[in-house]
VOGU-3710 file (C-alpha; in Angstrom, 3 decimals, decimal comma):
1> xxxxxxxxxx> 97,210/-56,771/-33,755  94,221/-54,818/-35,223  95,019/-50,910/-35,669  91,510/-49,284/-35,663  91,671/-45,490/-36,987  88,697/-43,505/-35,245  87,136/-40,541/-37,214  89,005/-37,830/-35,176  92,381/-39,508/-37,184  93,802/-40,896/-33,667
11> xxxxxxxxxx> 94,453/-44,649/-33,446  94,108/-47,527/-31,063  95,976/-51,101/-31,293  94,557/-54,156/-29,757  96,628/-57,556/-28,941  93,891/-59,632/-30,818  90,652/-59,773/-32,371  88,083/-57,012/-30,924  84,495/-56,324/-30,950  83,308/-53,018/-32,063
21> xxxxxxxxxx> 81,860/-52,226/-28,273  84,836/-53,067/-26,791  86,826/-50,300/-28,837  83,591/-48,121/-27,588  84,315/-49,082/-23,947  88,051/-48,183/-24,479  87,307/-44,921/-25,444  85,137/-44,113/-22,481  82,309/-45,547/-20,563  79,883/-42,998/-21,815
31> xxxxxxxxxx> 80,533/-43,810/-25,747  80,575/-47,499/-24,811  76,573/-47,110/-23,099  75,589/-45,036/-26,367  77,098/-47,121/-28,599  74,284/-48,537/-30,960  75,807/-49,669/-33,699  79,795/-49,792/-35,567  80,644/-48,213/-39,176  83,871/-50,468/-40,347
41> xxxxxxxxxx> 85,290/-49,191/-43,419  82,275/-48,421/-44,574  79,900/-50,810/-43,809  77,257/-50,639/-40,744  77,082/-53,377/-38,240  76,663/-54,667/-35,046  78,356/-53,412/-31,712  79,209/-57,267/-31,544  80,582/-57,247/-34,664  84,517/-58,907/-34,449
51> xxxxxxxxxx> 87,782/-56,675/-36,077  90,513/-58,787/-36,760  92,256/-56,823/-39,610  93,058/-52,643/-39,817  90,596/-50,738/-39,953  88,330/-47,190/-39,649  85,687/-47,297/-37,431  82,713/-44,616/-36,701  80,474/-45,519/-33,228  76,976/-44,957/-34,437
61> xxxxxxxxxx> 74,754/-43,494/-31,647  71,113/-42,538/-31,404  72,721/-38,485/-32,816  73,502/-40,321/-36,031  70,936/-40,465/-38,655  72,158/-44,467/-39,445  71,175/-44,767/-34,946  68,069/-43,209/-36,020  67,432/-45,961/-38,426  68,834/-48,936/-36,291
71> xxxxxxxxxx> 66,534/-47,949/-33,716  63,596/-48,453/-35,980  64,867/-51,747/-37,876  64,624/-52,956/-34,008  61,668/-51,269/-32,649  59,876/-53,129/-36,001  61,386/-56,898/-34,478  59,949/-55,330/-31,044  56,570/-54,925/-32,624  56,946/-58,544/-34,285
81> xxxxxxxxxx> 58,092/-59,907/-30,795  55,368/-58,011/-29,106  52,813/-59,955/-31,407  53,998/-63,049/-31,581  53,480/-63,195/-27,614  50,021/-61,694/-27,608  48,969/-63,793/-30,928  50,940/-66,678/-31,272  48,752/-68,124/-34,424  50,008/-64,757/-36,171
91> xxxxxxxxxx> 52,387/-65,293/-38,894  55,348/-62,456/-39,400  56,192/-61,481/-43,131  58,235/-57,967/-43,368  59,056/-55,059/-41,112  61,132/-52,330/-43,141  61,711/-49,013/-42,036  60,304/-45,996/-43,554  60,545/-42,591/-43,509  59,937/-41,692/-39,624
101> xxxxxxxxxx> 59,993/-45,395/-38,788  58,520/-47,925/-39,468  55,933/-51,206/-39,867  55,247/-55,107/-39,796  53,132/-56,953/-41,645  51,276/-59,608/-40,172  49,183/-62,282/-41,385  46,113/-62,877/-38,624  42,901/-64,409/-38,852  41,012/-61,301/-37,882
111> xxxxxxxxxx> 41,532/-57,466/-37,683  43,574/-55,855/-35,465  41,475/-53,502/-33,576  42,937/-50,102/-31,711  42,514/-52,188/-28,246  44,829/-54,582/-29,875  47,743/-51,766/-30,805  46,876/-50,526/-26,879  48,312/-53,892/-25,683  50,519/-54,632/-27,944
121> xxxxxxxxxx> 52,209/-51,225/-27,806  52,152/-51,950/-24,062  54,227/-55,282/-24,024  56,319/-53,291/-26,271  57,409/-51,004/-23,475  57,806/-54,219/-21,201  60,317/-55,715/-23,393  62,221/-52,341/-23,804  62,249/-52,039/-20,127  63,718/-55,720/-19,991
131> xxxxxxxxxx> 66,660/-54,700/-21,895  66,437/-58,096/-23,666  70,399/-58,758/-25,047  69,694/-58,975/-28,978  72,246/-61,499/-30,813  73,221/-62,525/-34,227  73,578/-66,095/-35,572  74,160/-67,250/-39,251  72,288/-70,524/-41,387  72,205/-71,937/-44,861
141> xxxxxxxxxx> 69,630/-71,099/-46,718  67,894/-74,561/-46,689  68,456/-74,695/-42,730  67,216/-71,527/-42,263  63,957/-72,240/-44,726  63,396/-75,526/-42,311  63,979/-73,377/-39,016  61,270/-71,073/-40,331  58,642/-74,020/-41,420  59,042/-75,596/-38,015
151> xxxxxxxxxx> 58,080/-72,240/-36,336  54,996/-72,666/-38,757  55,799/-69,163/-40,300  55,327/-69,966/-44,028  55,747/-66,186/-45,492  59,211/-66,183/-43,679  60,332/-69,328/-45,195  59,065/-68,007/-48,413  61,503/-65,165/-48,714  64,316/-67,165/-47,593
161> xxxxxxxxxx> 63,614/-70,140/-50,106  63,911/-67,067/-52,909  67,221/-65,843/-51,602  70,549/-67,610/-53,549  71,899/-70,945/-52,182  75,167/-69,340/-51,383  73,858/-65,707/-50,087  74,607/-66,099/-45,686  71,190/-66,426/-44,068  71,484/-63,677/-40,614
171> xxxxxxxxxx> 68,958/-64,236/-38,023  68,512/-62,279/-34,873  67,486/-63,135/-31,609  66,053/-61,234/-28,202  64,204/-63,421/-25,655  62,249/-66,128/-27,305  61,965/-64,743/-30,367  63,916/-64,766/-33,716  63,582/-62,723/-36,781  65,556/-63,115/-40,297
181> xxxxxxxxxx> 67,581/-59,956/-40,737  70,459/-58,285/-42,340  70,742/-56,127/-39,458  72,467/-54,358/-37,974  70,529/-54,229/-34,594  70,650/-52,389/-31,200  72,589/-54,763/-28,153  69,731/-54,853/-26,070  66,054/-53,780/-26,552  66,732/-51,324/-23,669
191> xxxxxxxxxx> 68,047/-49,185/-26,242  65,247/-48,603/-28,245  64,125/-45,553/-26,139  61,023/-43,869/-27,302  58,207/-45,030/-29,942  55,013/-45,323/-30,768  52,128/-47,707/-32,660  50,165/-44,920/-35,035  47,889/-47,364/-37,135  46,759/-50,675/-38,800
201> xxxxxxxxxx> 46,071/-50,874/-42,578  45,382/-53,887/-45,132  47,976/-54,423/-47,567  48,604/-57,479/-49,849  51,395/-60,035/-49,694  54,121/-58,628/-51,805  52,131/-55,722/-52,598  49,980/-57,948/-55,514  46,410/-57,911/-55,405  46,136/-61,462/-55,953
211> xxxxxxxxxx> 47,934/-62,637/-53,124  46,604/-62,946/-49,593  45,676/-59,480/-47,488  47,645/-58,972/-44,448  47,758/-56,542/-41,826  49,893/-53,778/-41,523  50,991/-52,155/-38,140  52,683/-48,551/-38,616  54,591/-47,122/-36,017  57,446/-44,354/-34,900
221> xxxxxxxxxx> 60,576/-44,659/-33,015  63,086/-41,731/-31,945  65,609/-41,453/-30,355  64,693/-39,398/-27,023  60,492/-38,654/-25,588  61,085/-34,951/-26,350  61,920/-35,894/-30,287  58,925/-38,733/-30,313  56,154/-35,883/-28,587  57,376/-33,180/-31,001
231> xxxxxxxxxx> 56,983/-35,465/-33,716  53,770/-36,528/-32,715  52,557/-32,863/-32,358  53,618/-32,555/-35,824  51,432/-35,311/-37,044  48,539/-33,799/-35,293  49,122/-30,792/-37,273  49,128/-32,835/-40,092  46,183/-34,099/-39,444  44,262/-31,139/-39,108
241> xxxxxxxxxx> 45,629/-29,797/-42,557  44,880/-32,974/-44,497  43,974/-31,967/-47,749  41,351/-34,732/-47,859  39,694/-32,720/-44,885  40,047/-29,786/-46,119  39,012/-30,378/-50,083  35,831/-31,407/-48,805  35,175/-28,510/-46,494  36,223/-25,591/-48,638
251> xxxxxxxxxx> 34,171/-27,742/-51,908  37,773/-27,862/-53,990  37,413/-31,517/-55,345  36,217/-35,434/-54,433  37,637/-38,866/-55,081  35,041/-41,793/-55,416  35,412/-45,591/-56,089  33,957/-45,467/-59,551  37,312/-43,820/-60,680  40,422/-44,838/-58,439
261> xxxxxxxxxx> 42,835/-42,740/-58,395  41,216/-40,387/-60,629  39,999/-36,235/-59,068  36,732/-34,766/-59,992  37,657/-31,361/-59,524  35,098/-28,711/-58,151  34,307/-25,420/-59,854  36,451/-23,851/-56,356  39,235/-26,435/-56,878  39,598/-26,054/-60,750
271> xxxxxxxxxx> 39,948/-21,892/-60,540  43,238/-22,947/-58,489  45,017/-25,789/-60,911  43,733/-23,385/-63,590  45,069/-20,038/-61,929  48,535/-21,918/-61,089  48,329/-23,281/-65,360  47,859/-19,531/-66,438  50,648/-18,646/-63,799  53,146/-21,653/-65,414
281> xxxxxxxxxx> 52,311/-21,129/-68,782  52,888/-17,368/-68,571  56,139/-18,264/-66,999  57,696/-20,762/-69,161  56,995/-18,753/-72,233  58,409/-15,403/-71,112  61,434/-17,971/-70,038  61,857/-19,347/-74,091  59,729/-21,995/-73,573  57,660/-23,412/-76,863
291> xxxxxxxxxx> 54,268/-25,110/-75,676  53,246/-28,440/-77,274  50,529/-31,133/-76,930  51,330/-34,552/-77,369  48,580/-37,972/-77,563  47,435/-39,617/-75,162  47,568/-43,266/-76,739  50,479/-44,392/-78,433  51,845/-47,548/-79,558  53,345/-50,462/-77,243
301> xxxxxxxxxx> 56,913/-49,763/-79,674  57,493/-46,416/-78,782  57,353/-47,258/-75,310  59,892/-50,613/-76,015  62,213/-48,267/-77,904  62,493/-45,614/-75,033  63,564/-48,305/-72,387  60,318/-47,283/-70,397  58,576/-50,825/-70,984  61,151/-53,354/-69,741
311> xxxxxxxxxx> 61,388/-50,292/-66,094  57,401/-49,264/-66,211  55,170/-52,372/-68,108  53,712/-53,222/-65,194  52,608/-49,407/-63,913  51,273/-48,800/-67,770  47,692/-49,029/-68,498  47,752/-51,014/-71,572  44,765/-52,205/-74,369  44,814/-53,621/-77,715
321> xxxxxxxxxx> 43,220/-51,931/-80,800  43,243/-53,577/-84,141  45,024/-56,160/-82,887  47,447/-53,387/-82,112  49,319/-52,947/-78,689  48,796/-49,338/-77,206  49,910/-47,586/-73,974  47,892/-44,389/-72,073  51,281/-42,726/-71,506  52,516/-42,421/-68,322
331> xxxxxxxxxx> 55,361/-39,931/-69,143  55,862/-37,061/-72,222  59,660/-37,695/-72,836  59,172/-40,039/-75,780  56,398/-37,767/-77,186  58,918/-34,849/-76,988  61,561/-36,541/-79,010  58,493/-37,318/-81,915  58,080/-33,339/-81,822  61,931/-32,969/-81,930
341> xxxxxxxxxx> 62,332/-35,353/-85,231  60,372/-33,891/-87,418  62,844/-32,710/-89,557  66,580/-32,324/-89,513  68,010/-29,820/-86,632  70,915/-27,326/-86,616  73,254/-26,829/-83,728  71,573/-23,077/-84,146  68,309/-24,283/-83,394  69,331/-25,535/-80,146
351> xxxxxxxxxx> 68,495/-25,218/-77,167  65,136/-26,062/-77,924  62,993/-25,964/-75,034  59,594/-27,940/-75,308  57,013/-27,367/-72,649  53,514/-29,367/-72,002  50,856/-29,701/-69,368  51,041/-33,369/-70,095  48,068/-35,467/-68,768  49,463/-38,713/-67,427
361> xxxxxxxxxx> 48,491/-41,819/-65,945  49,753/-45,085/-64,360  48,847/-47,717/-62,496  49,629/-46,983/-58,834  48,694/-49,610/-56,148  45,155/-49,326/-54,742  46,800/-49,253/-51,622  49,378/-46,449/-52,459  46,401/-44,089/-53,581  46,321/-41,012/-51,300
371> xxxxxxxxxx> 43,537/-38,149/-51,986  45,153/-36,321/-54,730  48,818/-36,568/-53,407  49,118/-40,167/-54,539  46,609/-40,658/-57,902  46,576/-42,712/-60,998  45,790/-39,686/-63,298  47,838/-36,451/-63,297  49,176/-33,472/-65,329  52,359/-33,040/-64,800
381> xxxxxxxxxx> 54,219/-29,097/-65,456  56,753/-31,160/-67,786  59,527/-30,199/-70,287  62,209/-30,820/-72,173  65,204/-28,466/-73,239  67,251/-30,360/-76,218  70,989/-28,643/-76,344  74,300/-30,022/-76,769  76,666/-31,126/-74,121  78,225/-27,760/-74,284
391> xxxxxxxxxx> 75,090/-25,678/-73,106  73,585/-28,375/-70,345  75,374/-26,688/-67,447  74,131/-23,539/-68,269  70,570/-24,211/-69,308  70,867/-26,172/-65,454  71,771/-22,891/-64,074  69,439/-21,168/-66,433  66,503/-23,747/-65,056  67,470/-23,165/-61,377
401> xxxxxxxxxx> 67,066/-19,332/-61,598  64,002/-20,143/-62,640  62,992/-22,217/-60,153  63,408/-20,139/-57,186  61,723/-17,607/-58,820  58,439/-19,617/-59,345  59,350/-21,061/-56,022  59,362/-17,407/-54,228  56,099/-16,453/-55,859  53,988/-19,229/-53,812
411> xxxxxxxxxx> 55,821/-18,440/-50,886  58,867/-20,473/-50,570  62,055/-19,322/-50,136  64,294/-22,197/-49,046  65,332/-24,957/-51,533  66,927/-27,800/-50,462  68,991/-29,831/-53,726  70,294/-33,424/-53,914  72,035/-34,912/-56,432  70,828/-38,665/-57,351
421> xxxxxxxxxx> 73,669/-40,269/-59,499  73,495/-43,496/-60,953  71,084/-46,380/-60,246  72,034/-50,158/-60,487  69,085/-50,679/-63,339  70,034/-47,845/-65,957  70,920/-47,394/-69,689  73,942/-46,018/-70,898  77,742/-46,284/-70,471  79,683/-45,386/-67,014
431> xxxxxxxxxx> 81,198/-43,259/-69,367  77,968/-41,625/-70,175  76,810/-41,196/-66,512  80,319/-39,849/-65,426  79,928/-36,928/-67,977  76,164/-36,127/-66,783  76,886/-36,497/-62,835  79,695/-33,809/-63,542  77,839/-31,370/-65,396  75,033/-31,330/-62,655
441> xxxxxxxxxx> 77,078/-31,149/-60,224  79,890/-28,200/-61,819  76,103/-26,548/-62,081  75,098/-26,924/-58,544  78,460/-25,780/-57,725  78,286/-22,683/-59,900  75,633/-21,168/-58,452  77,391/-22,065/-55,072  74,828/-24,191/-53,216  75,140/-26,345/-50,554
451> xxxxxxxxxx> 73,497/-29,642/-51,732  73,524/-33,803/-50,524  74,694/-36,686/-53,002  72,414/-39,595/-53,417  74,411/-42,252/-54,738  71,996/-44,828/-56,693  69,109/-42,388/-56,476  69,014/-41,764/-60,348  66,556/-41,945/-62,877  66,964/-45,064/-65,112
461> xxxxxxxxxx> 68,071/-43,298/-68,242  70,466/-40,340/-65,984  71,367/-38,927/-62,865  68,879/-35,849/-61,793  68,865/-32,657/-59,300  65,883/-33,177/-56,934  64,776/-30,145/-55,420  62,527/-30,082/-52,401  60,417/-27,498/-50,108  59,883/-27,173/-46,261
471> xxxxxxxxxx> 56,399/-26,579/-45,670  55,423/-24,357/-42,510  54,680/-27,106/-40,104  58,559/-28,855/-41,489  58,008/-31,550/-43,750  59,913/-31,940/-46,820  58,262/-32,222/-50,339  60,375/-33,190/-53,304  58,927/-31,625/-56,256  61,010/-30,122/-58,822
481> xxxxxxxxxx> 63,740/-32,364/-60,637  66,056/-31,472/-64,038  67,639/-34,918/-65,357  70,241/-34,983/-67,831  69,743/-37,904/-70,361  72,039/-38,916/-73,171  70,429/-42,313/-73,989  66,709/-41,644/-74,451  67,941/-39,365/-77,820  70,163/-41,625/-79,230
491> xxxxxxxxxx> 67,759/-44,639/-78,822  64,836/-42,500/-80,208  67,077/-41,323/-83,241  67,179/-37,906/-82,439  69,711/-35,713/-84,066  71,097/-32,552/-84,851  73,553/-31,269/-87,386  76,571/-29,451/-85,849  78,887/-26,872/-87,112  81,012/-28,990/-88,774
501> xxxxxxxxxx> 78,124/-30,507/-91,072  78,367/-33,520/-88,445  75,359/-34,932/-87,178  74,995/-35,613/-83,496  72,592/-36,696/-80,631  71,406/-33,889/-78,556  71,284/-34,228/-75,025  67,622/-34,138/-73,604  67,137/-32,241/-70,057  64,054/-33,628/-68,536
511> xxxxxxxxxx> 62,695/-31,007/-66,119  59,685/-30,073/-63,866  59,283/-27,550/-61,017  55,782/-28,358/-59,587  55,994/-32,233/-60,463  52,311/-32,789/-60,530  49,633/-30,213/-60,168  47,220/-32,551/-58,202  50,304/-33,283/-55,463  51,323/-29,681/-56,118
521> xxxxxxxxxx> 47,757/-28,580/-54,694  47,647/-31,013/-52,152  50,400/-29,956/-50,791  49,699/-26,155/-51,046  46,544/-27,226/-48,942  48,293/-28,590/-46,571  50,921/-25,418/-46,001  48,464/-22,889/-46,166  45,477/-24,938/-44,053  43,478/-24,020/-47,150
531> xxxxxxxxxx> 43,732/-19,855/-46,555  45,535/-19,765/-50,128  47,151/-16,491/-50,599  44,433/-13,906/-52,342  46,325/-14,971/-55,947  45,496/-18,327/-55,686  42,167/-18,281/-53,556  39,351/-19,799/-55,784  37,162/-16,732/-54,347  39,282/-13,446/-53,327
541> xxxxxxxxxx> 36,391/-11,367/-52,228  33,109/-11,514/-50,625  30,776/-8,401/-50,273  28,118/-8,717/-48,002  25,115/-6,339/-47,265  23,875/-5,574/-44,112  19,934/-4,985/-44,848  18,442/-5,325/-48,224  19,287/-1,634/-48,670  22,674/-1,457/-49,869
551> xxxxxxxxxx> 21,836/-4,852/-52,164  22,262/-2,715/-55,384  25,295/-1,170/-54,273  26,802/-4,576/-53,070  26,196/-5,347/-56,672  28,311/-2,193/-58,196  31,221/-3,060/-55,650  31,093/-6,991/-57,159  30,750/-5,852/-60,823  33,633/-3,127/-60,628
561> xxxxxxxxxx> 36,224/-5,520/-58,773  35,191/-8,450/-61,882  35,559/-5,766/-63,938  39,255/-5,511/-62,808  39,444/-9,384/-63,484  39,070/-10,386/-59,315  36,914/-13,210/-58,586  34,701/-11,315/-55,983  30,692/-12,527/-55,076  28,281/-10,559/-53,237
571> xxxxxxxxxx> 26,440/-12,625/-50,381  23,221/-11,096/-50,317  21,204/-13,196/-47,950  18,103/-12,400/-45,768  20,987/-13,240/-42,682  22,464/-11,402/-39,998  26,062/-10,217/-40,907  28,144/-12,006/-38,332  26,486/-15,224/-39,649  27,144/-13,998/-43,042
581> xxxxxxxxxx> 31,166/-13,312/-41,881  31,568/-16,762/-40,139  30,749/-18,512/-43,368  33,363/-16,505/-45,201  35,518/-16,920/-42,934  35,336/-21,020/-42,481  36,014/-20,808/-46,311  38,673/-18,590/-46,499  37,804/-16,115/-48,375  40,966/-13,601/-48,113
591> xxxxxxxxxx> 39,061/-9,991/-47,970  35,742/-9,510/-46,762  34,013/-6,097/-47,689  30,894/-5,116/-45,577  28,636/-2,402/-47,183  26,322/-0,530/-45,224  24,756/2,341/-45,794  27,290/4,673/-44,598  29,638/2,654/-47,132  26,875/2,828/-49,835
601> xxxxxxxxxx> 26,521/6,683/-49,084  30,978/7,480/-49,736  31,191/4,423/-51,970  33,796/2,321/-49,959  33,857/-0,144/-48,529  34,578/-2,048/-44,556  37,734/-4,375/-44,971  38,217/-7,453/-43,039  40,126/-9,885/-43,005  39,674/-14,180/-43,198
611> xxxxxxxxxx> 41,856/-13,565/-40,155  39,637/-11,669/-37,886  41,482/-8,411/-38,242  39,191/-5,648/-39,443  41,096/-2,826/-41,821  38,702/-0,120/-41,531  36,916/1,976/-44,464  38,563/2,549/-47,760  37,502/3,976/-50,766  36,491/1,343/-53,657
621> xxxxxxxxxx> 38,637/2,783/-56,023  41,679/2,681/-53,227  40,632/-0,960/-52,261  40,891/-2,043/-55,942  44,218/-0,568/-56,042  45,431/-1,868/-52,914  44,249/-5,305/-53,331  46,016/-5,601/-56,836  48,866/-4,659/-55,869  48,464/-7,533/-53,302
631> xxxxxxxxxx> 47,711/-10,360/-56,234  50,789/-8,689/-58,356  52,924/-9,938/-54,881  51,326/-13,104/-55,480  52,558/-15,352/-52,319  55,695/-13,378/-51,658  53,221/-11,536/-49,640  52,482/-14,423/-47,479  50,180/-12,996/-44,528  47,161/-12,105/-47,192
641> x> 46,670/-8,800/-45,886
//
């Protein structure tokens, strides 16, 4: 007689055996049509799902982030199903989902073109509206492999041949079609409510190069119309902000094939990453930060020694030189502890906070390369505080007052923190970990904010604080992160000498607020649709002339705001001055100052805005004051006016 305790603490007994829906249907008829999935003791599963033993039990329903994500495991068999009936030569491979749902890979003889994604989006909607029941059945491996093969779907039986002999093969089945899956699933595809196909793209057969391209269909799946149309306004937001777009109109940088994954910054682009490196460097050192460089090439054994070649060989760009094995590094840490040995340290030398604009690079997947969001060469704001166990949680503290500070000045106010703990691949005791995972979180704690546990989400080497941004159309951006690692010392030989003439491994905080600067800028792109606020825009004023007579004075007005260290150009062409302001204004420049000779004759100047809004006359002199008071507010001052 299965008791099943409900999440509310009330209980409900049963005379026998019972299915997860049928404890939905006993609380009400409404739960019971909602009812996508069951959480038993933990673990998510089917609606069919038997109980024959006591238990807690959670009804997932399309509110619940885990319905969120059942609806898009199924929508991706829908899109499988979908294909399989329109192409039946097609071969299925994966269909995972992803962050705002999900895709399939396919394996077809030709492209898919957007006519193609028209129908088979359309037969998608048929089967939803068909409500086709969607059941589980279980196989041995070798049966399953054979089931596959006879279907003629080779990738399929692939992945199943690689699985153990004794691991329980799940399959799942709606209409004609069957699918290998953990699950869990929806009961019927009636409940997969509202989605959409967004885009085809090639991508290789287990993500390797040297295996066979396939074709990858994208899509999104929510869990009501209103929720799918907001989030496809939201994309075409996106899309109009991409900073692909958007570096090539406002002349900020270029990508080309000659150099995958590598930026060619443009003289516009480069005065921001080198504005935002003054701004950083500035920062960090009135913060106690000491700023070194370390190489760029370094032996294979350093890399063996840290751990990083047995988690990161294959992302390394490696070469041989003298018949010597060398890696182009594609993180500082192990460079920091070769600063940090040379010579013997005192418990009064520590904290010791190390700081570098380290130049990066790694081998990313072609297909993974993304403007400069996603690149193979980056600088990355990157540091390292050695201290002893006694001073992490306040040098976390210390580094998350600093944070929101930098945070604040390019315009962001909310933070949102998780805590990853430990991953299944990692180095160190549990005994290690436990210590670390505490003293982040007694930090996050101390500073009383609200932040989300990621359990397995750690760094290889210790558990980390991710710290992540809303940008103004709502997506999230992880960028900052402060790890605490007590392996990566200890295997590098790093020590310190303590107060009782003891010598002891430091622990090593890794830490970064921006991450990258080339995602850091993309991203900024992005928020601000490329109208940077006036500290950060690569030009912050434009003076423009209305007749050839006020040329000279144009000049004074550009000379004696450079002269206050403001990037300001005059525009002095033989063109009409609303042509001259459109320009401007398609590149964003933040202040534009028209001089005619009324403004020539009082020396000031006419004050508009990128914006449209015009500020009237002000005095040069009060202009120059006004608008650095403006670039002190850096982007706390968010509007640009």
């Amino acid at each position: 007689m299965p008791r099943i305790t409900l999440p509310d603490g009330s209980c409900r007994e049963f005379p026998g055996p019972v299915a997860v829906a049928a404890v939905a249907a006993d609380i009400g008829s409404g739960l019971a049509k909602a009812a996508l999935a069951g959480r038993v003791d933990g673990r998510l599963v089917d609606t069919s799902q038997i109980i024959d033993h006591d238990a807690t039990l959670e009804i997932v329903t399309a509110r619940d982030a885990d319905g969120l994500e059942v609806i898009r495991h199924s929508c991706a068999h829908l899109l499988a199903q979908a294909v399989k009936e329109l192409f039946p030569e097609a071969q299925v491979t994966i269909g995972p989902v992803i962050e705002d749902g999900f895709y399939y890979d396919f394996a077809y003889h030709r492209t898919f073109t957007p006519e193609d994604l028209d129908a088979i989006e359309a037969r998608m909607h048929e089967l939803a509206a068909a409500a086709l029941p969607v059941s589980r059945t279980e196989m041995g491996r070798d049966e399953a492999v054979a089931f596959f093969r006879g279907l003629g779907e080779e990738y399929k039986a692939e992945i199943i041949a690689a699985i153990p002999q004794d691991e329980v093969i799940s399959l799942y089945s709606q209409g004609h079609f069957t699918d290998l899956c953990r699950g869990p699933h929806v009961p019927d595809t009636g409940r997969i409510p509202a989605f959409k196909l967004t885009k085809v793209a090639g991508a290789y057969w287990r993500g390797d190069s040297a295996n066979a391209m396939l074709q990858r269909i994208y899509g999104t799946a929510w869990a009501n119309r209103k929720d799918l149309d907001a989030y496809l306004q939201r994309q075409a937001e996106a899309e109009q902000r991409d900073h692909r777009k958007l570096g090539r109109r406002l002349d900020l940088f270029h990508v080309q094939e000659e150099a995958p994954g590598m930026v060619f910054w443009h003289p516009r682009g480069w005065v921001i990453y080198t504005e935002i490196e003054r701004y950083m460097r500035e920062m960090q050192r009135a913060n106690g930060y000491r700023e070194i460089r370390t190489p760029q090439l370094v032996d294979f054994s350093l890399w063996q020694r840290s751990g990083h070649a047995d988690k990161f060989g294959k992302d390394m760009f490696a070469l041989q030189i003298d018949e010597r094995a060398f890696a182009i590094k594609p993180m500082n840490c192990p460079c920091h502890v070769q600063v940090y040995n040379q010579g013997l340290r005192s418990y009064r030398d520590l904290p010791l906070r190390l700081a570098e604009f380290g130049s990066c690079h790694r081998n990313e997947p072609s297909g993974s390369l993304h403007g400069i969001m996603r690149v193979r060469g980056f600088t990355q704001d990157d540091a390292h505080i050695f201290c002893t166990e006694d001073q992490v949680q306040g040098e976390v503290a210390r580094f998350i007052d600093f944070l929101h500070r930098i945070y604040a000045d390019f315009g962001f106010d909310e933070v949102i923190y998780r805590l990853s703990t430990r991953p299944e691949q990692r180095v160190g005791s549990d005994e290690v970990w436990d210590r670390a995972e505490r003293a982040l979180a007694d930090a996050l704690d101390a500073q009383r904010l609200q932040w989300e546990l990621l359990p397995g989400e750690g760094a290889f080497s210790g558990p980390k604080i991710e710290f992540s941004l809303k940008d103004s159309i709502g997506r999230v951006w992880q960028l900052g992160t402060i790890q605490v690692d007590f392996s990566m010392p200890e295997r590098l030989g790093a020590q310190y000498v303590d107060a009782d003439d003891q010598r002891r491994v430091p622990v090593m905080l890794h830490r970064a607020v921006l991450g990258s600067f080339e995602r850091f800028i993309g991203m900024l792109i992005e928020h601000y649709e490329g109208a940077f606020p006036v500290w950060l825009a690569p030009l912050q004023v434009a003076v423009l002339n209305i007749t050839d007579g006020q040329a000279e004075y144009a000049g004074e007005v550009v000379e004696a705001l450079q002269n206050k260290s403001f990037r300001a150009e005059n525009d002095l062409r033989n063109e009409k001055i609303g042509f001259k302001i459109r320009e401007h204004t398609l590149l964003k420049t933040p202040y534009l100052l028209i001089v005619g000779d009324r403004e020539k004759a009082s020396r000031s100047v006419a004050v508009r805005t990128r914006e449209g809004e015009d500020l009237g006359a002000m005095p040069l002199d009060g202009f120059i004051e006004w608008l650095g008071d403006r670039v002190r507010r850096r982007g706390r001052a968010i509007s640009g006016n």
